[in-house]
Each structure stands twice: as structure tokens, then as C-alpha cells.
MDTraj code that builds the backbone (N, CA, C; nanometers):
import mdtraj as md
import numpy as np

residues = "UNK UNK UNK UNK UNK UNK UNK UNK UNK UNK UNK UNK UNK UNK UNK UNK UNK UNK UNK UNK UNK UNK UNK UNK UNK UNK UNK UNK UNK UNK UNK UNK UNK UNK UNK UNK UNK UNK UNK UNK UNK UNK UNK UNK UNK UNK UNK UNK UNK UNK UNK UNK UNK UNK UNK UNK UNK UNK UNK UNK UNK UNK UNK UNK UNK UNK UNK UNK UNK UNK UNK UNK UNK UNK UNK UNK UNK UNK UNK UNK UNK UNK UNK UNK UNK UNK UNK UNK UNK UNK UNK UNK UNK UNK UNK UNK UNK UNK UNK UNK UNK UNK UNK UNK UNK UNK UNK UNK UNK UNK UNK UNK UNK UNK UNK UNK UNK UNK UNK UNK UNK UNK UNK UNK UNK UNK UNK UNK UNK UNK UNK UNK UNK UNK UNK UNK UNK UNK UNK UNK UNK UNK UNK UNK UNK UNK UNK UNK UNK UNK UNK UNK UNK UNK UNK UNK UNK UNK UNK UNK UNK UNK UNK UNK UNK UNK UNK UNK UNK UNK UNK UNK UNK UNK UNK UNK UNK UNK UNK UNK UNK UNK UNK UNK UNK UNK UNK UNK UNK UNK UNK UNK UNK UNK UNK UNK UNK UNK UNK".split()
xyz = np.array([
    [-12.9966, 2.3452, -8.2603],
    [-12.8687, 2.2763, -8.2794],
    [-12.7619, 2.3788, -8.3177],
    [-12.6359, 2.3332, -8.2119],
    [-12.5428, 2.4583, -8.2791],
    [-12.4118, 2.3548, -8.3465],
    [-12.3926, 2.4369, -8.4849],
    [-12.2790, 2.3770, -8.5225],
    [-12.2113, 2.4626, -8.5948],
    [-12.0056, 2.4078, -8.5388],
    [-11.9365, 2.5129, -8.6041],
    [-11.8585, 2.4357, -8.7248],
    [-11.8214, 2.5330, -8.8552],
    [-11.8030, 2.4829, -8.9817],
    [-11.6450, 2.4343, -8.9567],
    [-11.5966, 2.4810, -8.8363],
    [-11.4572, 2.3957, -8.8000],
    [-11.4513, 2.3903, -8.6557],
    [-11.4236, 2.2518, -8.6009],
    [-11.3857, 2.2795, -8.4390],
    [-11.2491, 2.3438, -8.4028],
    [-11.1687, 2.3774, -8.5181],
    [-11.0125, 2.3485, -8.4374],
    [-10.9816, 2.5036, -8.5728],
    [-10.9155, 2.6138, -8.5454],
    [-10.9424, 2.7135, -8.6293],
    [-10.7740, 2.7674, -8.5433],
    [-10.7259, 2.8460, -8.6662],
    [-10.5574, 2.9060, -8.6314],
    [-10.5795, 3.0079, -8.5681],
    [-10.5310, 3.0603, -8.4679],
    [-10.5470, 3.1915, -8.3675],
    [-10.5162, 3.3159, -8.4610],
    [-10.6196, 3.3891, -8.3911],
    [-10.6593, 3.5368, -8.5024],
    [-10.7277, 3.4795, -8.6527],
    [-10.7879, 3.3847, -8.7002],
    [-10.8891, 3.3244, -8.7775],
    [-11.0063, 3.3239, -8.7442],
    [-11.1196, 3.3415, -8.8376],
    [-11.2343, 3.3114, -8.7524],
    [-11.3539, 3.2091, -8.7443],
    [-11.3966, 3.1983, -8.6977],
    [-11.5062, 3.0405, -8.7043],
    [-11.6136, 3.1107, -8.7247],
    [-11.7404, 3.0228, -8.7935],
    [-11.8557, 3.0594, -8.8689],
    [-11.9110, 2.9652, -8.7738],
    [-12.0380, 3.0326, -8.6709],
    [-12.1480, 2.8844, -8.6364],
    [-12.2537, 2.9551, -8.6732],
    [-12.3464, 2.8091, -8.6838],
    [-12.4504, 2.7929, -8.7849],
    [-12.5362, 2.7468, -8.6801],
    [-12.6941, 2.7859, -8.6249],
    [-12.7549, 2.7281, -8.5299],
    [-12.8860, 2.7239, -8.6167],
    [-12.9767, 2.6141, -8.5993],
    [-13.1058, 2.5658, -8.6226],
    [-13.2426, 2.5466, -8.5770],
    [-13.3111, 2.5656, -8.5737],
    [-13.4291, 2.5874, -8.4357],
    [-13.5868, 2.5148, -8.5381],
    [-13.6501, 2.4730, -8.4235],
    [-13.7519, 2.4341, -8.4653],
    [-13.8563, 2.4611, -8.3431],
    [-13.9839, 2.4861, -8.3574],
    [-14.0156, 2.5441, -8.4720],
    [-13.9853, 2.6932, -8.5495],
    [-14.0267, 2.6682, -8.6542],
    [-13.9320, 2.8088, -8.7487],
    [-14.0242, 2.8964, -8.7206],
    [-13.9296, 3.0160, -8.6514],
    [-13.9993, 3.1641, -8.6582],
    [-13.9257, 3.2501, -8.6835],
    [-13.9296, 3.3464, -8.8071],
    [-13.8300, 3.4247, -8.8753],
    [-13.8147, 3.5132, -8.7708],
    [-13.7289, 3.6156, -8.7549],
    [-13.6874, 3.6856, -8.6296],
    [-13.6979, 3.6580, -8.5326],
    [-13.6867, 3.5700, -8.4440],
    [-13.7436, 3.5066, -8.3438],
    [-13.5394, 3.4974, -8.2797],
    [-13.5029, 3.5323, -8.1859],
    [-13.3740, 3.6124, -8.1046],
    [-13.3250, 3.4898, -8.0895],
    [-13.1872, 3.5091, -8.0956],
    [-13.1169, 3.3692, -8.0624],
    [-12.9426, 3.4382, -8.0069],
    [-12.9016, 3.3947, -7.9119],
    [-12.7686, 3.4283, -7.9042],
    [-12.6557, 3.3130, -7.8403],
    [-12.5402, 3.3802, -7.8994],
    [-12.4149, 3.2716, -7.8514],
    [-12.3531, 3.3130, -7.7667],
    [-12.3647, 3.2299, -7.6904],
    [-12.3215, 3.2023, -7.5364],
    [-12.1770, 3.1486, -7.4984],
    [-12.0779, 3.2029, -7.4501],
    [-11.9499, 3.0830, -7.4271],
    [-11.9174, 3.0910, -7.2440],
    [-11.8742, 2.9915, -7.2462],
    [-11.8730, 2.9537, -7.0978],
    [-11.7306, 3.0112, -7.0315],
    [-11.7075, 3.0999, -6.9340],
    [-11.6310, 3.1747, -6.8416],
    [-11.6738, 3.1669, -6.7291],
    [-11.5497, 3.1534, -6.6288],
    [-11.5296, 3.1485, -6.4731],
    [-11.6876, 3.0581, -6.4468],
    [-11.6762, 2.9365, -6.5172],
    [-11.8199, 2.8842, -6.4397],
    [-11.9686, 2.9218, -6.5360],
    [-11.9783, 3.0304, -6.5636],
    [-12.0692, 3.0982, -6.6122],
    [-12.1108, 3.1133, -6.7499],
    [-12.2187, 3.1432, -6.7986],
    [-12.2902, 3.1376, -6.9768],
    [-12.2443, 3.3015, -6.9886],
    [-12.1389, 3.3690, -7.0943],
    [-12.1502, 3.4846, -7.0900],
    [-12.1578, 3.4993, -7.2392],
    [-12.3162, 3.5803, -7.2756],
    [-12.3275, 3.6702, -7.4262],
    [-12.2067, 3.6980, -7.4878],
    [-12.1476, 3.6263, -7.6060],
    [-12.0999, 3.6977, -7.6675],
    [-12.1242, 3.7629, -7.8226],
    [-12.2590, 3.7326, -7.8603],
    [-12.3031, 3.7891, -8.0325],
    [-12.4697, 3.7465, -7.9775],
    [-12.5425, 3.8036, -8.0459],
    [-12.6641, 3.8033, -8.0464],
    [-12.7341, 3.8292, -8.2434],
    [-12.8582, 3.7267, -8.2824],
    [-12.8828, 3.7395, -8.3767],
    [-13.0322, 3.6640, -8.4252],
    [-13.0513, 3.6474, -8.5024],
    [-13.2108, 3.6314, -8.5314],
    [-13.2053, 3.5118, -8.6327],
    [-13.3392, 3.4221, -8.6045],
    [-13.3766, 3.3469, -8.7059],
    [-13.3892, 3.3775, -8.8172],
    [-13.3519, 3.3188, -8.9167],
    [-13.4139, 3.3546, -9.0572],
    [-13.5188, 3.2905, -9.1176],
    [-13.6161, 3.2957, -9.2116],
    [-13.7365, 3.2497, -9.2526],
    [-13.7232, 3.0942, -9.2697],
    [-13.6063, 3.0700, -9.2363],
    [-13.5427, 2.9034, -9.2952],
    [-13.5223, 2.8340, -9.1237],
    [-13.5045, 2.9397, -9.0730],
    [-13.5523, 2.8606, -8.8649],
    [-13.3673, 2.8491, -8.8977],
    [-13.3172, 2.9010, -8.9394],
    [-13.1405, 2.9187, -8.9566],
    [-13.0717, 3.0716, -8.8618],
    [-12.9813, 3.0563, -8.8179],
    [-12.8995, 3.1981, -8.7508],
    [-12.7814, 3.1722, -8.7783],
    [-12.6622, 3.2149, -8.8300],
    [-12.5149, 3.2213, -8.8311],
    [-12.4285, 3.3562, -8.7343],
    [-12.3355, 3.3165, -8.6927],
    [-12.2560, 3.3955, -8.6011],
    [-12.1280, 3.3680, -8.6689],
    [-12.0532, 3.4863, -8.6600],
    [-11.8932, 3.4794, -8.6864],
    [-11.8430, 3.5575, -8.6028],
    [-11.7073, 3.4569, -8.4954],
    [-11.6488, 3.5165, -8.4019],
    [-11.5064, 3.4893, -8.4214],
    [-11.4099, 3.5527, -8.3453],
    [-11.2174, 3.5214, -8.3645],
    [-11.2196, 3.4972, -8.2005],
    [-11.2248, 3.3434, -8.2193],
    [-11.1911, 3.2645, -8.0804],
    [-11.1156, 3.3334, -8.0105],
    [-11.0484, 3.3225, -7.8727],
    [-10.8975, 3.3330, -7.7981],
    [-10.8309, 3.2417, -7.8194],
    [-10.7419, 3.2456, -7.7909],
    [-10.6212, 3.0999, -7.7882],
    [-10.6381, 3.0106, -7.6786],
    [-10.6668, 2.8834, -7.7472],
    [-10.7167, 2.7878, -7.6455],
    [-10.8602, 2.7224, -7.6738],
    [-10.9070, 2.6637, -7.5849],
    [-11.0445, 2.5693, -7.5903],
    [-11.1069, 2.6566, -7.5275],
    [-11.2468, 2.6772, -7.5777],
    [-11.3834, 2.7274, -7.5122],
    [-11.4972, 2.6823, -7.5707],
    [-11.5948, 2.6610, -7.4908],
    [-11.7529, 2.5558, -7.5088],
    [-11.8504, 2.7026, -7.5186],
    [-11.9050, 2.6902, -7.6135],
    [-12.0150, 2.7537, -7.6463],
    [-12.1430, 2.6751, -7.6878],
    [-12.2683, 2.7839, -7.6200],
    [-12.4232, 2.6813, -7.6632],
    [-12.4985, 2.8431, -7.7323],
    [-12.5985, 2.8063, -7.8220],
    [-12.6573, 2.8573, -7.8508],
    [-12.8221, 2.8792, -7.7671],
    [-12.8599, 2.9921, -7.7463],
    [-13.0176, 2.9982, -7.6703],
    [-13.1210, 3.0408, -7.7680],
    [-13.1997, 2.9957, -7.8168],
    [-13.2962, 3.0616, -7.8687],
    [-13.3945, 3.1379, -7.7934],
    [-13.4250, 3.2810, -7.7779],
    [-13.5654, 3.3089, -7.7078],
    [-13.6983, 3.3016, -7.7104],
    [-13.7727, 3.3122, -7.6302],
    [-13.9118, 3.2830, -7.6782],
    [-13.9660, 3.3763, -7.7577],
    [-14.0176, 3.3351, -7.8753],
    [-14.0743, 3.4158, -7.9694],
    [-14.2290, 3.3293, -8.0219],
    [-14.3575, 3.4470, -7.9961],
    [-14.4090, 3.4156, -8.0472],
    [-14.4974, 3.2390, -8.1120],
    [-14.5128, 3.2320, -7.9240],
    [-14.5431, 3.0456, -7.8887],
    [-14.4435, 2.9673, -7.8815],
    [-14.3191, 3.0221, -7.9258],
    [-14.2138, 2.8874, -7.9344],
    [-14.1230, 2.9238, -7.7748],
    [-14.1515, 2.8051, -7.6931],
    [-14.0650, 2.8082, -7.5935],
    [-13.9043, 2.8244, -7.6208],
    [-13.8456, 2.8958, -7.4828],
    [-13.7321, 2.9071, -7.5104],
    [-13.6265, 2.7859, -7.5074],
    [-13.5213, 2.7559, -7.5811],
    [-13.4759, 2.6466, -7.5966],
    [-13.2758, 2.6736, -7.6019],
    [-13.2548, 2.5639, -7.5378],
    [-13.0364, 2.5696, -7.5354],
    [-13.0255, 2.4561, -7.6214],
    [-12.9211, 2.4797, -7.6887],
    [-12.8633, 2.4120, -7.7855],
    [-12.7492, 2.3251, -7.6698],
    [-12.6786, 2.2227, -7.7380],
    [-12.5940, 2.1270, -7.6698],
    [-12.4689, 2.1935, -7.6904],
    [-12.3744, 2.2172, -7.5945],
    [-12.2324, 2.2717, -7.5708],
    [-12.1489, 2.2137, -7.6941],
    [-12.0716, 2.3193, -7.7535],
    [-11.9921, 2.2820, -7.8750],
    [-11.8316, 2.3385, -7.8314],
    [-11.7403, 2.2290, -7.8691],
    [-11.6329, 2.3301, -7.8450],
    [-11.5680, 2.3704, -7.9088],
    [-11.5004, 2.5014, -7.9180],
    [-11.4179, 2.5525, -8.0313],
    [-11.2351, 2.5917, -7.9727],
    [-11.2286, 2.5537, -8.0761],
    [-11.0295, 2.5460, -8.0145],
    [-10.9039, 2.6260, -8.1317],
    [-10.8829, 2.7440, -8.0875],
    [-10.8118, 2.8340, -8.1634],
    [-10.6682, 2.7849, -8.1107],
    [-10.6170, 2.7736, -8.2058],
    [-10.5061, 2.6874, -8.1952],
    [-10.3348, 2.7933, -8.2350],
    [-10.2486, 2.7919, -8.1370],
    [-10.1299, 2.8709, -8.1580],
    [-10.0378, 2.8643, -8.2588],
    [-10.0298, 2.9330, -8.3775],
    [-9.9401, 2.9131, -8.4843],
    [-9.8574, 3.0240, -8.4931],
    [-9.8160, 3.0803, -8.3916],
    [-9.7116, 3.2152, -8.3946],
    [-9.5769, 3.1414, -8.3010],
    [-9.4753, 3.1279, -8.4404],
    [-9.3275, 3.0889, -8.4118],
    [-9.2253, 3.1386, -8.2831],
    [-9.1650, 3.0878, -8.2385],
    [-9.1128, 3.1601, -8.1281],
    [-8.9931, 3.2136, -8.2275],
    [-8.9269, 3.3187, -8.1370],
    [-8.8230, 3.4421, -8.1760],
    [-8.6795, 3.3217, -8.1918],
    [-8.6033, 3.3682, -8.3334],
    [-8.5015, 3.2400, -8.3841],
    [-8.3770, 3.2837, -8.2907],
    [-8.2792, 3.1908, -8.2282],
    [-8.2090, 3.2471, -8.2006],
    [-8.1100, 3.3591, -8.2696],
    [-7.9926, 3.3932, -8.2250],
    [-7.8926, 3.5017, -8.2478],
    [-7.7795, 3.4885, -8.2477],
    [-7.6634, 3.5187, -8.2694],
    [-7.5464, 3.5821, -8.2247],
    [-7.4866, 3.3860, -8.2410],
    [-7.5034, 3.3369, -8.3350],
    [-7.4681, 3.1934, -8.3105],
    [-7.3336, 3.1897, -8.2916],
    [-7.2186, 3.1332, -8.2060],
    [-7.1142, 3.0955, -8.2373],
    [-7.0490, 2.9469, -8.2551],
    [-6.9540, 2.9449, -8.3508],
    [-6.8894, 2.8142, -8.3449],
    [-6.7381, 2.8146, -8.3060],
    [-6.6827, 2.7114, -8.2477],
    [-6.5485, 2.6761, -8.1788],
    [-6.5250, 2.5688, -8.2331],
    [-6.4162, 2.5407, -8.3144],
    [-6.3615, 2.4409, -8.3805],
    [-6.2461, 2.3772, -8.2930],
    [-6.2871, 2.2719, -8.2642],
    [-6.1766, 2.1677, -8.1855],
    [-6.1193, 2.0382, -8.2699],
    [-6.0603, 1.9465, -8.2288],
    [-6.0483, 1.8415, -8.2756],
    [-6.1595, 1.7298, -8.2963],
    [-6.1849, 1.7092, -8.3912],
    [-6.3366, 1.6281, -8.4286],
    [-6.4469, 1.7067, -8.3778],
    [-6.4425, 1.8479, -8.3429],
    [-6.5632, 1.8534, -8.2887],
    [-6.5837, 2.0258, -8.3097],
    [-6.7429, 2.0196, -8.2924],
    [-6.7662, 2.1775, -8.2950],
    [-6.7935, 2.2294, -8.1703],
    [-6.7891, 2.3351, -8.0697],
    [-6.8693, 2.3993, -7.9501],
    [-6.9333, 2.4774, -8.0367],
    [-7.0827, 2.4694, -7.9894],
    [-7.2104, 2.6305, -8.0645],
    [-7.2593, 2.6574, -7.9485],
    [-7.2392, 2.8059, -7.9629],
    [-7.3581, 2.8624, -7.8209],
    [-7.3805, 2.9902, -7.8909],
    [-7.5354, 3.0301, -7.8913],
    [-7.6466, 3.1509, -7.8889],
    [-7.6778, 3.2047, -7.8042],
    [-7.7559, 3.3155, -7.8666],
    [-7.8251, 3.3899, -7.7469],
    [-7.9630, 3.3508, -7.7767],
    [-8.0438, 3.3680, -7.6831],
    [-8.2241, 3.3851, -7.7451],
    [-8.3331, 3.4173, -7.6406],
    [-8.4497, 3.4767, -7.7065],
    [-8.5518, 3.4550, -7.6238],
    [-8.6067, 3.3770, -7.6198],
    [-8.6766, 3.3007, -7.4921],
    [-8.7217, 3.1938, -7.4401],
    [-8.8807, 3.2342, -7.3929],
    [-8.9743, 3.2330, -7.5067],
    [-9.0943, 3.2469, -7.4835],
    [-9.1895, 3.1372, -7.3726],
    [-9.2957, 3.1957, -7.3285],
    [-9.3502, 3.0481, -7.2087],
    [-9.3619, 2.9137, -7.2486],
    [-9.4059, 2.9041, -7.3841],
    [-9.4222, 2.7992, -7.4389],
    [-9.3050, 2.7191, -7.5809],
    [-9.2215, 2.7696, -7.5246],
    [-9.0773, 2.7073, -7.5422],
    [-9.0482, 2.5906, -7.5155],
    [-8.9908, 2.5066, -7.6424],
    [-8.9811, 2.3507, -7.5886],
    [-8.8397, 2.3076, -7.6468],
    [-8.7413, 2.3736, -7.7413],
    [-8.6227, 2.2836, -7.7806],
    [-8.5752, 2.3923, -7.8607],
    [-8.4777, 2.3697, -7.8834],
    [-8.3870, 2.4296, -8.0092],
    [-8.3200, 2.2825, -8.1247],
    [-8.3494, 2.2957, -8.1894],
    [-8.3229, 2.1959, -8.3454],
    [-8.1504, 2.2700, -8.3918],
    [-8.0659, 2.1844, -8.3776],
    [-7.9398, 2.2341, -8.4118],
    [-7.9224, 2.1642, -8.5921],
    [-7.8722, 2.2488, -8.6905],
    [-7.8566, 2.1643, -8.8091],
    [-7.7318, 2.1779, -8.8742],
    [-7.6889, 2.0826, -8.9525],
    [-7.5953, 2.1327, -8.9767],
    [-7.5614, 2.0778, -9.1383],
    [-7.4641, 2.1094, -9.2277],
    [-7.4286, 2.0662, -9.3688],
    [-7.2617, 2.0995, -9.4136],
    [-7.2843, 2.0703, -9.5043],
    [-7.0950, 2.0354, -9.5562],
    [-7.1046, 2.1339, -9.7095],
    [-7.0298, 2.1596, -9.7966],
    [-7.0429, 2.1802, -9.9237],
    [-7.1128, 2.0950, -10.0222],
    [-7.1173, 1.9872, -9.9428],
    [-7.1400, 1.8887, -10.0171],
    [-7.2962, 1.8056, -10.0046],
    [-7.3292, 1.8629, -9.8881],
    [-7.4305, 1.7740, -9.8353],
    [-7.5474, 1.9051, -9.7752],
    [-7.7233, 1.8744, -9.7491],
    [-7.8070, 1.9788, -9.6895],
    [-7.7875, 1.9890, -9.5944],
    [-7.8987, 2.0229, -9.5000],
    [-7.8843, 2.0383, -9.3922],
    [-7.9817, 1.9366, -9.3453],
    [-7.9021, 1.8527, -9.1985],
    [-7.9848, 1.7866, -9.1610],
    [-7.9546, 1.8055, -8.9871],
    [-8.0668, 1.7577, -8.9549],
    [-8.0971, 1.7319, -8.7872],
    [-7.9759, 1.6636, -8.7100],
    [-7.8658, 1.7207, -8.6231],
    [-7.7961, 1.6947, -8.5760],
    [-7.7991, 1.6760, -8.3899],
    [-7.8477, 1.7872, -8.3401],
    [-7.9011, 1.7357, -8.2067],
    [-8.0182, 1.7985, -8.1737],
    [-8.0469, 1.8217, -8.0581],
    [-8.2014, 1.8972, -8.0166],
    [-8.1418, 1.8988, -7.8687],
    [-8.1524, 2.0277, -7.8009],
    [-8.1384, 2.0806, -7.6472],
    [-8.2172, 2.1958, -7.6378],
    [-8.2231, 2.2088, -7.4780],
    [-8.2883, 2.2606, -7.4290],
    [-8.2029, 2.3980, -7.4009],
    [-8.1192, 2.3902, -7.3766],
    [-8.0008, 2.4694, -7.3635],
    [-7.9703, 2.5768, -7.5150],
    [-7.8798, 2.6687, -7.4405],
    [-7.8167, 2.7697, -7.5282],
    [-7.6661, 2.7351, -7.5342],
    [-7.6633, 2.5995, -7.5739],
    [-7.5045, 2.5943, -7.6066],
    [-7.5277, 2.4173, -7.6392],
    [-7.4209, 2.3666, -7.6923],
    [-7.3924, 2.2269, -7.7574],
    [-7.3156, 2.2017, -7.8218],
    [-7.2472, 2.0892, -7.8079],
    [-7.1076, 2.0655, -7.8574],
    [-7.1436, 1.9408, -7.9327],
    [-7.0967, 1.9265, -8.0557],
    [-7.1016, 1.8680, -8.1608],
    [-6.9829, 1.7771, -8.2110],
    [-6.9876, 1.6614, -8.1954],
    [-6.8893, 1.5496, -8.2044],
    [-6.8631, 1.4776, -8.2884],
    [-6.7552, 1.3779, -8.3494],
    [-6.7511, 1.2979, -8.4182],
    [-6.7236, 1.3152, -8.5605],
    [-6.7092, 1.4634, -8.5815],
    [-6.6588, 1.5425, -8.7252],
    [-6.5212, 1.4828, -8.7737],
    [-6.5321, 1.5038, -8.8925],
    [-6.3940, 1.5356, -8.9463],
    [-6.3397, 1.6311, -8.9517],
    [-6.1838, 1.6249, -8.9112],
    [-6.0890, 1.7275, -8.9103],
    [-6.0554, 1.7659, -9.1023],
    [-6.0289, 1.8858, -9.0564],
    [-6.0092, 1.9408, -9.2140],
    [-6.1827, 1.9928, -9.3157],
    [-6.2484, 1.9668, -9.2454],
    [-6.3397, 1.9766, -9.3257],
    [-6.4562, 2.0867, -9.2947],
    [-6.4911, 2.1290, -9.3744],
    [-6.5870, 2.2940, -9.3025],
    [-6.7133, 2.2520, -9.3246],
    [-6.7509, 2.3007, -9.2290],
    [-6.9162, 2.2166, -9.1499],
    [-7.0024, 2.3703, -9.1258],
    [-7.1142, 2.4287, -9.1954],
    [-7.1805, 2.4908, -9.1334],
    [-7.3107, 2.4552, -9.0495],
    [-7.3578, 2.5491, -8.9813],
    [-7.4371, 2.5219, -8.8415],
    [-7.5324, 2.6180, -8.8580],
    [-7.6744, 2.5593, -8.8475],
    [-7.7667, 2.6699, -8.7398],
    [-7.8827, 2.5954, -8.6880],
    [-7.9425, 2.7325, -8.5545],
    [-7.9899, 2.7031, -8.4734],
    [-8.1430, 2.7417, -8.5338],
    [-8.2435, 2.6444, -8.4925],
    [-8.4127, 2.6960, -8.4614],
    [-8.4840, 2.6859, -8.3491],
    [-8.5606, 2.7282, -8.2990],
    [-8.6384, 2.7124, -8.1791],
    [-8.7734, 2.6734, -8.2128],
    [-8.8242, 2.6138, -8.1404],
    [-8.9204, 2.4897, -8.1886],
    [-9.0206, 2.5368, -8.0238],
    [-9.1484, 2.5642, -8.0284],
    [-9.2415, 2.5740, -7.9245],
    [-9.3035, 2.4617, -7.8882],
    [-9.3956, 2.4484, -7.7847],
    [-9.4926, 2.3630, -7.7595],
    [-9.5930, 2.3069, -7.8260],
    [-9.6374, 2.4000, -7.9516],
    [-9.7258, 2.3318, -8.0628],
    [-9.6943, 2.3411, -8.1711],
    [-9.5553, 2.3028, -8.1936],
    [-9.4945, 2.2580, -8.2901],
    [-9.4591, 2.3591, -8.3908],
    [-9.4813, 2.4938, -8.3528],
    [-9.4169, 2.5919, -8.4393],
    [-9.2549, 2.6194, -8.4447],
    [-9.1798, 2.6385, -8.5488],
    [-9.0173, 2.6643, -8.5762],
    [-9.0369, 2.7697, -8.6284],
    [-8.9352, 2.8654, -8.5327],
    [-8.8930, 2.9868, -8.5628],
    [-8.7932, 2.9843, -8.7281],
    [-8.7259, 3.1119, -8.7432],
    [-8.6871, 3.1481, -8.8877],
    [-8.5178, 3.0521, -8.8328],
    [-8.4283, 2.9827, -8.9239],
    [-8.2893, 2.9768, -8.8641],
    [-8.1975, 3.0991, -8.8539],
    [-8.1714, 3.0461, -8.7557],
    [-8.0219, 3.1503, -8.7081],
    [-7.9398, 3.2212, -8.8195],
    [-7.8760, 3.2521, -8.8552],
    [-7.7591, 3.3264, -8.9237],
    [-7.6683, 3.1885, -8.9326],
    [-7.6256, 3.1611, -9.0216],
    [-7.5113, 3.0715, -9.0323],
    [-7.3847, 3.0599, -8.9667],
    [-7.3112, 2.9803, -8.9409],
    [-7.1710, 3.0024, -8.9170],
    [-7.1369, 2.8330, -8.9464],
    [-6.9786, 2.9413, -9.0178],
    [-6.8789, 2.7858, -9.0503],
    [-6.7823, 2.7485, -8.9181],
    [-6.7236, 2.6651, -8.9412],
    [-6.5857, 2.5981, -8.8442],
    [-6.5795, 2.4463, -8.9303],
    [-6.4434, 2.4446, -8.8958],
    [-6.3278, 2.3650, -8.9739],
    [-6.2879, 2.2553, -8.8590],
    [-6.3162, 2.1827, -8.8216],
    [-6.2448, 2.0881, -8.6642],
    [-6.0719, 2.0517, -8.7444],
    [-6.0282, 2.1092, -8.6715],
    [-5.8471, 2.0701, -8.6823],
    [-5.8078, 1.9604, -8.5456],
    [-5.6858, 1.8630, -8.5750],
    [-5.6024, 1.8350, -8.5105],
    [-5.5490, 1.9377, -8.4921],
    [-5.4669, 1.8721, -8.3041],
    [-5.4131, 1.9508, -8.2597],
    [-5.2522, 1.9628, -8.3633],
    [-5.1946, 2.0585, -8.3547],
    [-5.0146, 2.0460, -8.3915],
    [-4.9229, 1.9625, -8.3566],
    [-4.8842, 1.8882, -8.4215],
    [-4.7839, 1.7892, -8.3328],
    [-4.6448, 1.8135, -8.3383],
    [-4.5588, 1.8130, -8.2258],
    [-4.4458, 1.8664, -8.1939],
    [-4.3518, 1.7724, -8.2811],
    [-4.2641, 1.8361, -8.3244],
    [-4.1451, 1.7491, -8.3907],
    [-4.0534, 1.7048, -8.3098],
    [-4.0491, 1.5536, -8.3041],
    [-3.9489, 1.4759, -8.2190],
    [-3.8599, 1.5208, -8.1908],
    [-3.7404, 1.5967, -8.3179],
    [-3.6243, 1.6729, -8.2608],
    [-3.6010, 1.7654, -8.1553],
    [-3.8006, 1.8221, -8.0734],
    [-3.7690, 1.9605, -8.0382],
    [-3.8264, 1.8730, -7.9050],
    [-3.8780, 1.7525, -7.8640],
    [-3.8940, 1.7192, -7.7383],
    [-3.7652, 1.7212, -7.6871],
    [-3.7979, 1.7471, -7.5334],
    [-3.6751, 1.7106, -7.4417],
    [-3.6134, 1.6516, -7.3888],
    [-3.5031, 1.5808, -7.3700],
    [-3.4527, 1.4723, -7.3782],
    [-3.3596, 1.4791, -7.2487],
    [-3.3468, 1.3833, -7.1662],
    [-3.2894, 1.4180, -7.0586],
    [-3.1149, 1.4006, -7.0948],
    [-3.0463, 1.4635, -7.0464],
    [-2.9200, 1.4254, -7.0655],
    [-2.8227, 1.3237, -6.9994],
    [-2.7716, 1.3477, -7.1504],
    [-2.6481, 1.1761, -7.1026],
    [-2.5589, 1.1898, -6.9878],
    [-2.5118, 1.0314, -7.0036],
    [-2.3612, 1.0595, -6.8818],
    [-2.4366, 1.0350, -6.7615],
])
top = md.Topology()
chain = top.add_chain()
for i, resn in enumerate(residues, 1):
    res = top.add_residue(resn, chain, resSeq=i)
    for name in ("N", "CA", "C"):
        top.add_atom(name, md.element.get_by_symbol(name[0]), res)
traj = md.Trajectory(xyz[None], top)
């Protein structure tokens, strides 16, 4: 019997399996096997202990892979496969935060556009934003390197930043901050519109 002390383990971590055999023959060869292109390929080799026990410690790849344990024949005991186990090293490395954030202050509204790298497994950017007065909270989510931000108040200074968010749910570090103020436009003084003339 092969069993691992976790199925689901953080990439570059390592998993402990534990295999069992009966009948017990102390040194008696046993190795772990994981399945590639189709095929059973060796990857650790190790021995019974006086308890009919073997442990292996390996650092998965990233991703799912099925491993069985083989015991060899030792000493009357036929050779025997353990039942396919799977082990799943799972991606916890953040994608790169964006950069260079800018903001454009309009009337009720902000324009933000970054720069960034866009790793394969890239899924959103988390835009946030806060007041003096208030944290930061979740304002939109795009896919894009740019977004315009609506419905503000004029007069009032709003900072912004950006995170990038992957496919398994890792968030990069936030952006660098930036403020903007949304102003009305200027309004012309009646005296200085133009007025067609009399007569």
C-alpha cells in the first residue's frame, strides 16, 4: 500500500510517502515509480524495514502526477504494485506587480494605465482604490492595462493601485501608489460669452 502524508503539497515543498508490504521482509527492495509519456519511470528506490514499512521523500513538479509503489521479490515473497496515488504540487509563485501606474483626473472620473508583465498563467488585474478617509477597497477587475474609473467626486483626492492576480489565485505585491483629484471642468463667465450684435 502506498500512501502520501499529503495529496496536494506547495511547489518546491516536499511530500513524504509511506509504503507497506506484507509479507514482512526487512530489506526486501521496493521503489517509487511515477507515471510519464505513458510509462512507469524509477524515481527513488529503498528497502523494507523490519516493520514490512519503506518511506520516500520527493519535491513533486508543478502539477498532477500518479505514482505506485513496486515491491521486489525478496526472499519467497512475490513481487507486488501498490494502487496508483496521486500527488499534486500546487503553484504559489505570484505573478510580477504591475509598474509605472498612471492616473488622469477628469470630471467625476479617474483614467489609470500601467505597464506589466503578463506571465502564461495570468488571469486579471484587481484595481483598488481609498480616500483619506476610507481603506482600500476593490473597485474594478480587467484584463487590460488601462481603466477608467467613474462616478467620483470632484474635489476630492482618491488614491489608486494596481495587483495582478494569476490562475491559482496568487496576487502579486501592489503597484506604487498614485493620487488624482477629479475636477469640474472651468466655467466661462457669462460676461465673456459672445454675443451676437445688435441693430
Amino acid at each position: 500500500m502506498l500512501r502520501f502524508d499529503d495529496s496536494t503539497v506547495d511547489e518546491g515543498d516536499q511530500a513524504r510517502a509511506v509504503v507497506y508490504a506484507n509479507p514482512i521482509r526487512a530489506g526486501r527492495p521496493v521503489v517509487l515509480q511515477m507515471r510519464s509519456a505513458g510509462m512507469w519511470r524509477t524515481v527513488r528506490m529503498s528497502q523494507f524495514d523490519r516493520h514490512g514499512r519503506a518511506t520516500f521523500t520527493i519535491t513533486p513538479d508543478l502539477g498532477e502526477d500518479t505514482y505506485r509503489a513496486v515491491a521486489r521479490r525478496y526472499r519467497g515473497a512475490a513481487p507486488n504494485l501498490s494502487e496508483a496515488e496521486t500527488l499534486t504540487a500546487t503553484d504559489v509563485t505570484p505573478p510580477p506587480a504591475p509598474y509605472d501606474l498612471v492616473a488622469v483626473p477628469g470630471d467625476g472620473t479617474v483614467q489609470l494605465s500601467w505597464s506589466r508583465v503578463v506571465p502564461a498563467d495570468f488571469a486579471r488585474h484587481e484595481v483598488w482604490m481609498r480616500t483619506a478617509d476610507t481603506t482600500w477597497s476593490l473597485v474594478s477587475v480587467t484584463e487590460s492595462d488601462n481603466v477608467e474609473i467613474t462616478l467620483l467626486q470632484n474635489d476630492v483626492t482618491y488614491w489608486f493601485t494596481i495587483t495582478s492576480v494569476d490562475t491559482n489565485g496568487n496576487v502579486s505585491d501592489m503597484a506604487d501608489e498614485v493620487a488624482a483629484t477629479p475636477t469640474a471642468p472651468a466655467r466661462t463667465p457669462s460676461s465673456m460669452i459672445d454675443r451676437p450684435p445688435r441693430g
